[in-house]
N, C-alpha and C positions, 0 to 999 in steps of 0.2 A: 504493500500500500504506500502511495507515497506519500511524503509528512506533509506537501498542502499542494492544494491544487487552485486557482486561480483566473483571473482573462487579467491582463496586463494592457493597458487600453492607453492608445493617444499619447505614445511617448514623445515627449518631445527635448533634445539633445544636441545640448553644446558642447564641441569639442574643442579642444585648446591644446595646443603645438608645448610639449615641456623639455627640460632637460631631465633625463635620465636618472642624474642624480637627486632629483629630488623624491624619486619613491624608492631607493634603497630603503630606506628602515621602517616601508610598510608591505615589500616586496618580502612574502608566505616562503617556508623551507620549500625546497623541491618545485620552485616554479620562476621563470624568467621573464622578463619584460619581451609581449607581444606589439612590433614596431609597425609600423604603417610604412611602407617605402619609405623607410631610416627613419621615420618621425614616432616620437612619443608623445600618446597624448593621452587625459584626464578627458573626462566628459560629465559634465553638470546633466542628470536626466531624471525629469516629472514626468509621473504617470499618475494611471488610476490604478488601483486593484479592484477588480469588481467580482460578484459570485464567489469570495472567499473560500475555501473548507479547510479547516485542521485536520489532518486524520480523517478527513471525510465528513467532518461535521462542521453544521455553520456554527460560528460565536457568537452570539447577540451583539450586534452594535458592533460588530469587527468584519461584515462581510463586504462594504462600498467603502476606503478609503484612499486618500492621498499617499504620496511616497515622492521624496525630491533624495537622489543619493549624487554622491560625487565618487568616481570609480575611475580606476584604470587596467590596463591589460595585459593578461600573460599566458605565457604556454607552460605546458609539462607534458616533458617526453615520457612515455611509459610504453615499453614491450613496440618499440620501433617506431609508436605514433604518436602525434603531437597531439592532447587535448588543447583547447584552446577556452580561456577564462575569462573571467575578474575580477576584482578586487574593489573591495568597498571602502574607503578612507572613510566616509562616512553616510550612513541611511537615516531619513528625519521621516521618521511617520505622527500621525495625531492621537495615537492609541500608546499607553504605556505599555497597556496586558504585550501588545507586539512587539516592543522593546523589552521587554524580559524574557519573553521567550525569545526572540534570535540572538539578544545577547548571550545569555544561557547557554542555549544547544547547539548554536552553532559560531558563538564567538566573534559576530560580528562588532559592528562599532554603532547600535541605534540610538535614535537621539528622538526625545518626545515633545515637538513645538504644537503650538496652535498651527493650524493647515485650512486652505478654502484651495476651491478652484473655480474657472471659468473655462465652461463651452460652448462657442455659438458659432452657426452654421449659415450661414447667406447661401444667395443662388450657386456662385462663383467660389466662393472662398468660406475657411472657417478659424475660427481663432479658440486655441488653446492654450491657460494659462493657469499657471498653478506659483501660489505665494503660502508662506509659511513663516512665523513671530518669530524671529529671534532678538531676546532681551529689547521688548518693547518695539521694535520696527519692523514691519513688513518687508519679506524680501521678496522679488517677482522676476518668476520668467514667462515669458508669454510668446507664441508663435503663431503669425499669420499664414498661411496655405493655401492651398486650392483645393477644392472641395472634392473629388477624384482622387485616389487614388493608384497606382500605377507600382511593377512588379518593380523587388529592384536590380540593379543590373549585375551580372557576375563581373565580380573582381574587382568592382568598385571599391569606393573608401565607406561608403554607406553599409555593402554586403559586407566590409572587415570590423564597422561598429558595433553591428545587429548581429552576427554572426556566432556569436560566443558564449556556447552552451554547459560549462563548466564555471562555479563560484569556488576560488578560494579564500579562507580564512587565516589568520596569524595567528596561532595558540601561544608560539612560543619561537626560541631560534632556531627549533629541532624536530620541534612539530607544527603540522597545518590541515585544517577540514577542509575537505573537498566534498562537494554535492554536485548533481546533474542536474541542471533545468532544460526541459522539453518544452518545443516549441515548434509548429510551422514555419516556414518563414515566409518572412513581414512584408505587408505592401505598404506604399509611404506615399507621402504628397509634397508636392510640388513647395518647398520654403516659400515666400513670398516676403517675407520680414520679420523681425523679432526684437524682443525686448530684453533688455536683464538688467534688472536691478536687484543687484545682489553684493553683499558685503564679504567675499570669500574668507577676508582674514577673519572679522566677527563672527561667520558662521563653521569654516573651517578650520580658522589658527592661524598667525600669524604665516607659520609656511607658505600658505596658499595666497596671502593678500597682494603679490603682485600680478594677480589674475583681474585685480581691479579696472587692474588699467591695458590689459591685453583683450585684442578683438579673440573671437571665438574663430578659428582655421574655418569651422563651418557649421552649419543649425540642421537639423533634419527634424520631420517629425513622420512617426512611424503610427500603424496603425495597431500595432499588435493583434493578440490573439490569446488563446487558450494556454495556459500554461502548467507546468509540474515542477514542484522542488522536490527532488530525491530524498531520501535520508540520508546525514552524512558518511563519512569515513575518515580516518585518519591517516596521512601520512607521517610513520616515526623516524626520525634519523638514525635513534639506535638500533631498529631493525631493519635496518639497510635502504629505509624510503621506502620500504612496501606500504599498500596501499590497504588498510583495516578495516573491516566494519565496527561500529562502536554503536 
């Protein structure tokens, strides 16, 4: 059974061009930075969670929520194949109960703000925007669109953001969870404009605040779909990096 199942809806996703060295110390044992034609990049990405289940059951007042994370990406080679991941610096959802439990089981980094979103649809076009309190201020990302959707293309930069069906976690500098998320893949809409006002250093830490002042490489917004988070596993360094169930 997998630990939750989900739709993932209306993501919409800034990426931003880094150096390398700046996610060494949140770069998981047993996984390396996944580059873009040489480029390393973080990506700011709101969505919706919609149809929630835990284990297969709904939570009261936990099944329609918001999710704004800041991630970036890597591989791990296992038995001559690349999985291909990422990494969550940080996930702000509007539910505690959900920040206990993924910090808990699977050791992520969740964080509990006030959350709202916006969806509206014209003939032409639609705008998707999702803000979230941090320490009294609204932060906001917002994406204009076209109202169609369209596949995306192979080999793109869009198919290398969307593409990556593996999470890992940092337990330790010896250990790292690893889970599968399942998903079709995504059709997207045409960008047409965006917004961000976002405080990186006040919501992310001081690491991240010269993102204030950098454009985003590029915006996308995807439509998602149905989704599955696996149950973890452990990768140990004292057992030579195999791969555990726990």
């Amino acid at each position: 059974m997998s630990f939750l199942k989900a739709e993932w809806r209306k993501l919409a996703i800034a990426n931003y061009e880094v150096d390398s060295s700046l996610l060494a110390q949140y770069l998981p044992y047993g996984t390396e930075l996944d580059l873009w034609n040489g480029k390393c990049y973080v990506s700011l990405v709101g969505f919706m969670f919609v149809n929630t289940r835990l284990l297969n059951c709904r939570i009261p007042f936990h099944v329609n929520f918001e999710e704004v994370n800041l991630r970036f990406y890597v591989k791990r080679l296992e038995q001559g194949e690349w999985k291909r991941g990422v990494v969550f610096v940080k996930e702000i959802v509007p539910k505690p109960a959900l920040t206990l439990v993924a910090n808990t089981i699977y050791n992520e980094n969740y964080e509990t703000l006030p959350m709202r979103h916006r969806w509206e649809e014209a003939e032409n076009e639609r705008l998707v925007e999702y803000s979230w309190r941090k320490n009294s201020k609204w932060q906001t990302f917002s994406v204009r669109a076209s109202s169609k959707a369209t596949e995306i293309e192979a080999g793109s930069e869009t198919e290398f953001i969307t593409e990556h069906y593996w999470g890992y976690a940092k337990v330790s500098e010896t250990k790292t969870n690893e889970y599968e998320v399942t998903h079709p893949r995504w059709a997207v809409y045409d960008v047409l404009d965006y917004e961000l006002a976002v405080d990186f250093g006040e919501v992310y830490g001081s690491h991240f605040s010269f993102l204030n002042a950098q454009e985003p490489a590029s915006v996308m917004l995807a439509e998602g779909s149905e989704i599955t988070v696996e149950n973890k596993k452990c990768i140990n360094k004292r057992l030579g990096g195999k791969v555990i169930a726990v």
